[in-house]
N, C-alpha and C positions, 0 to 999 in steps of 0.2 A: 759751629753755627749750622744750623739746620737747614737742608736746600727746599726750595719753595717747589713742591710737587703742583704742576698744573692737572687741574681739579677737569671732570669732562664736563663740557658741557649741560648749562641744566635743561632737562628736558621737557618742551613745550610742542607744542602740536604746530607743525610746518609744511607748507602746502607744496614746495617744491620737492621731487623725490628725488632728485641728488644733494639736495642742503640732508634730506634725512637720512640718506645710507653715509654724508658725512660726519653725521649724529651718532650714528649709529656706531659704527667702525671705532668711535674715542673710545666705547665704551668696552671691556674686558669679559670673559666672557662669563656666565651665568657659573656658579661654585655650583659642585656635586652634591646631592642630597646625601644626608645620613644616611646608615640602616634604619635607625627607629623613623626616619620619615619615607621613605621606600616601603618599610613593614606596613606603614601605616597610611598610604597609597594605597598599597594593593590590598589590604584590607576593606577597605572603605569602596576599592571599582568590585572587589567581588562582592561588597552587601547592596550598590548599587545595578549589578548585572541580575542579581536575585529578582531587587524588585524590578526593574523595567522587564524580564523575561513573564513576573507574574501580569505585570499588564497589559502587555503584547499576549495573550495564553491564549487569544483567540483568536491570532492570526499568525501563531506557531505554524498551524497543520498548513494553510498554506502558504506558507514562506517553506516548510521541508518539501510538499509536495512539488513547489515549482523549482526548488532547486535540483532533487530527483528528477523533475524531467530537465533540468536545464544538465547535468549530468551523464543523462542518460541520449542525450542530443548530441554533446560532444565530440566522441568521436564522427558522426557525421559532419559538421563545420568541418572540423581538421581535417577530417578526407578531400572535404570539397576545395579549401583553399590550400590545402599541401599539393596534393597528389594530382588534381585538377588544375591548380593553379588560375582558382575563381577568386574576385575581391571577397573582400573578410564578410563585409556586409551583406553580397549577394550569397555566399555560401552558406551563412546562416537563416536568407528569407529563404534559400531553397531549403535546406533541413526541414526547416518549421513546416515547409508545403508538403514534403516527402510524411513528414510525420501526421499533418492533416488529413493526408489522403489515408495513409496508413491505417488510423482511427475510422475515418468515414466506412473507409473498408471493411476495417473489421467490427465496426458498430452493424453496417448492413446485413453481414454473413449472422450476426448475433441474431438481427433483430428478424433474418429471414429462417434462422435455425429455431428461434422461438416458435413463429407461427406454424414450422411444418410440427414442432414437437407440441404443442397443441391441437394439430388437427390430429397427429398420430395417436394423440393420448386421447384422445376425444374426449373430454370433460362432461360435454351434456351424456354422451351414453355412461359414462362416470359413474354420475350422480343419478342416475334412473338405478343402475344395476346395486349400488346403495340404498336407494329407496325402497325396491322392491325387496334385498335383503334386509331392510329392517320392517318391512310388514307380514313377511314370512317370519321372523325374532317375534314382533307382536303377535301373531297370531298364536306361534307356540309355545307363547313364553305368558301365558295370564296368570300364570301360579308358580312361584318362587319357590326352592325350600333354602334356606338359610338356616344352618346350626340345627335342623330338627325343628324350622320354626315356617311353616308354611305362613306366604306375605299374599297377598291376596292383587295384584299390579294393573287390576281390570280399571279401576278409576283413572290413574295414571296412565293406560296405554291408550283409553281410547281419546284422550287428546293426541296422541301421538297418532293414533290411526287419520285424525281430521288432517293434522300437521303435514302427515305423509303422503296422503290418501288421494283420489282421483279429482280430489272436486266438489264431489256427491254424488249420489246413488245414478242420478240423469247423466252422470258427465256432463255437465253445463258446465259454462266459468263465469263465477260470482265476481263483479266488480264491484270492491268497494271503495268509492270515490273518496274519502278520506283518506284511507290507504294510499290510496292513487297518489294523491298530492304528500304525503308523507315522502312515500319515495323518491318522488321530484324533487324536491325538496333536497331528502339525502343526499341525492347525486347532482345538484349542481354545487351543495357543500362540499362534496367531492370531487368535484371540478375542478371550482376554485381551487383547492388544496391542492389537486395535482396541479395546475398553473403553475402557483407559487413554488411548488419545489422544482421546475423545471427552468423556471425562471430564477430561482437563487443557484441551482446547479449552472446554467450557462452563465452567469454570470463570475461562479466560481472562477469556471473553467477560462474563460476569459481571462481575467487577473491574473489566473497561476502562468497562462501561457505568456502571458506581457511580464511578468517578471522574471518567469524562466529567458525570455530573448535579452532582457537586460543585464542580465547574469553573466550568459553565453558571450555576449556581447562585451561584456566588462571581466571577464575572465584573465583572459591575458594579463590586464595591468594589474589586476590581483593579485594574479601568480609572481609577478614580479615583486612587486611590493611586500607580499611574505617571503620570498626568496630574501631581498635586500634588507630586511630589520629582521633576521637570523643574527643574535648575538655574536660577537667577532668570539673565535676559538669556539663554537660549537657550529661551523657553518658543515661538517660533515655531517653530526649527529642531527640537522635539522634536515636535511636532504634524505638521509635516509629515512628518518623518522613521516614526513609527506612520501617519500615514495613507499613505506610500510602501509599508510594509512591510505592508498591510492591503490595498493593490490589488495585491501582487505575489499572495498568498494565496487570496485570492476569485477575484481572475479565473481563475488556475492552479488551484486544485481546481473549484472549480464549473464554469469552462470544460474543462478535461479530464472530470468524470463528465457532462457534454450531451454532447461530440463523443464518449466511447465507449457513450452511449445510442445515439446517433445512426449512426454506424459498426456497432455490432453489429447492429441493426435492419436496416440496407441489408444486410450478410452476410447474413442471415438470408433476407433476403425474396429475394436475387439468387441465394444457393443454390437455394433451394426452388424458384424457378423452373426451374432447370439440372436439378433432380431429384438433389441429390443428398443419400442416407440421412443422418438427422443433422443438418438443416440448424438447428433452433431449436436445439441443442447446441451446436454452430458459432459462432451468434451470441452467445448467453451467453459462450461463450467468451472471441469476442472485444471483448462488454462488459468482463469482467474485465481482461482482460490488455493490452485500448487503455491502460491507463488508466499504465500502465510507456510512456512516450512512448520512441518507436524502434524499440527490441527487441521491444515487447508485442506491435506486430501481424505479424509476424516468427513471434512463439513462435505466438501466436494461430490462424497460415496451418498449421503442421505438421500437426494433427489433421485438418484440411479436405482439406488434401491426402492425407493416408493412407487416409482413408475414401474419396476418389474411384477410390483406385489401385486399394483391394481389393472394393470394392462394386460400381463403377461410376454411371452413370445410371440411375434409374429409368423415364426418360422419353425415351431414348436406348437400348431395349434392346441398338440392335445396334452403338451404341460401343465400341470398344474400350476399356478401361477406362486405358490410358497417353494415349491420346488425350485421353480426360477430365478425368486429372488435370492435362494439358497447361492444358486449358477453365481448371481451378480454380484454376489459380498463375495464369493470366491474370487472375482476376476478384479474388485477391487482391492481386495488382501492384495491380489499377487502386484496389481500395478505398483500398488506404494511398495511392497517390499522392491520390485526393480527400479523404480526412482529413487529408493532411498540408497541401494546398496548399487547400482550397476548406473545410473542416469547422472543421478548428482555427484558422485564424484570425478566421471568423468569430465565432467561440464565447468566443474568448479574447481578440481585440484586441491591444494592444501590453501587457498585462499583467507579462509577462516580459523579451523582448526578449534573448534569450542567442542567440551564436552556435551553429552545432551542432554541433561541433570541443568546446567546453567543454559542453555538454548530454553528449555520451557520454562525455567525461571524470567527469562528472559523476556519471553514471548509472553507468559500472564501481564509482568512488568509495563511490559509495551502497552498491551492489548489497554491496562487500566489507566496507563498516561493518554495516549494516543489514540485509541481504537483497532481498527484494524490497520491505518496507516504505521500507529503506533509499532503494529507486528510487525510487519512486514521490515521500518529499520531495527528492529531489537537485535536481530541479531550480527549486524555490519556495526552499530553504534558501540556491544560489549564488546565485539573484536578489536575496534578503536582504543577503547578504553584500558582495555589489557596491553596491549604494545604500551600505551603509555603509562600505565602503571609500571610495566616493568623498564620500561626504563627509567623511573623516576626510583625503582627501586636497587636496579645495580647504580646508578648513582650514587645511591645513599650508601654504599657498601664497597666505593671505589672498585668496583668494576669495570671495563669497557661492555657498555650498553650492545652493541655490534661487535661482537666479539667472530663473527662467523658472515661478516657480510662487507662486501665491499663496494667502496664507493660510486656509484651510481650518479649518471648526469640526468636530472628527470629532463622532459620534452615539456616547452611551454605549452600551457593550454590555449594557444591560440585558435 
């Protein structure tokens, strides 16, 4: 005779929560999914991670951007509330103020290095000593020979002599009031427009920083929470694998913004000695654009060079000014070969370890996802990628993944 199995409870909606954690407890607990429904889980969150990353695609750059800086703030919270022994909260509004100031700082010194490298480069005498070389070109230049084939350029130049030219024969200045308002015109559409992109930039920057402090701020329980859903019997290979992907990060940004402190500061100081106008412009420069590894100090050389071609030497009056720029491509050769070979490795260590074949792969890759933001992670992201590639790959070949490394307790990011 068969025994009378009591059956649990059937399940209705109860307003008291101890009747329903009594409900609850009758019941056994949930059966383990198959393989083919696991495969077909994880099939299905990676076709839905695809599309919600395509629809989020324009608030990628700043969601990386504010996590880089939330990142790159880090170690200051942890200094302030370890070492200091400041609340969690107030050691992150300080960070955030140290790093405000920081910015204000060095937005000033930019924006004060701009204007002296403007009056140095003097623009208006620029464009005079241009003009005057091209009405000396028009003058000598009314007859062309091309292939054996004399052009005749007198039609053609002397709109270009009005173009260029004084004015007219009296030196007077012709105002034409349509004109007039034409340019008015121009420049307060140009106004406007500058407005608006200074106003969609602070407001960027805004965002980025309010989600970098919530980041910061939510960091810790994060860390925990990927520490504690680390699959049981891989809780070694998951620790070391975060603290792989935590030296790829720190060494590569931290070591990339010292060597283009360091880089732009030598431009700067080995300009200025050479004399040439511009020189703390220069090195701002190429602090900014060191920091795009390859191409940056490439982009970074073109401004240094233009200012030497059309300014010349201050200190060197009676340089030729081709000769000089000849000086300034020299002194940028040498800087990048010493940031390439003597700055950055020291700075950086074996942090990365990518060939340079897949760094500029890397780096177009970036530049066509992302922009320049995109450069700048292309080459921390393949670093990433690789660790994890190989170890999914001695996995597959029953290897030990860490065969040369031992286990490691990382530091909460508190």
């Amino acid at each position: 005779m068969e025994e009378d199995v009591e059956s649990p409870v059937e399940p209705e909606f109860i307003d008291d929560v101890d009747a329903t954690e009594e409900i609850v407890a009758s019941y056994p607990p949930s059966p383990s999914w198959g393989e083919n429904a696991k495969l077909l889980t994880v099939g299905m969150a990676f076709m839905l991670s695809i599309l919600g990353i395509y629809l989020i695609r324009n608030v990628i750059a700043v969601a990386a951007l504010a996590a880089l800086v939330a990142f790159l703030v880090a170690p200051l919270i942890r200094l302030a509330s370890t070492h200091l022994r400041l609340p969690r909260g107030f050691a992150l509004l300080l960070a955030y103020l140290l790093v405000f100031l920081g910015t204000l700082a060095f937005g000033g010194l930019l924006a004060r290095s701009i204007v002296e490298s403007i009056v140095e480069l003097d623009p208006v005498g620029l464009v005079n000593e241009v003009r005057v070389w091209l009405l000396d070109q028009v003058d000598s230049q009314g007859r062309w020979f091309v292939a054996g084939v004399t052009v005749d350029m007198n039609s053609v130049l002397d709109s270009l002599r009005t173009t260029v030219g004084d004015g007219g024969s009296g030196g007077g200045i012709v105002v034409d009031a349509e004109r007039v308002l034409e340019y008015l015109g121009a420049g307060l559409s140009g106004f406007r427009t500058v407005l608006g992109v200074v106003t969609a930039v602070l407001t960027s920057a805004i965002v980025t920083t309010l989600v970098a402090m919530y980041l910061n701020a939510d960091s810790g329980r994060m860390h925990e929470v990927t520490i504690r859903n680390i699959p049981p019997g891989y809780e070694r290979d998951g620790l070391l694998m975060l603290a792989s992907i935590k030296k790829v990060w720190r060494g590569y940004l931290y070591g990339q913004l010292i060597n283009s402190l360091i880089t732009g500061l030598f431009v700067f100081v080995v300009l200025w000695l050479v004399g040439l106008p511009g020189a703390l412009l220069m090195g701002a420069v190429m602090v900014v654009l060191n920091m795009i590894p390859t191409f940056g100090p490439i982009l970074a050389a073109i401004p240094g060079v233009l200012a030497a071609l059309l300014s010349g030497s201050t200190r060197w009056p009676d340089l030729e000014n081709y000769w000089f720029a000849l000086i300034v491509i020299g002194i940028y050769v040498i800087v990048v070969q010493v940031q390439a070979n003597v700055i950055a490795p020291k700075v950086m260590g074996t942090a990365v370890q990518l060939r340079p074949a897949v760094i500029l792969i890397g780096l177009l890759v970036g530049f066509q996802v992302g922009g320049l933001l995109g450069s700048l992670l292309a080459v921390p992201v393949i670093a990433s990628i690789r660790d994890v590639g190989v170890y999914i790959w001695r996995k597959l070949i029953d290897q030990d993944p860490w065969p040369d490394e031992e286990l490691m307790t990382l530091p909460p990011d508190r």
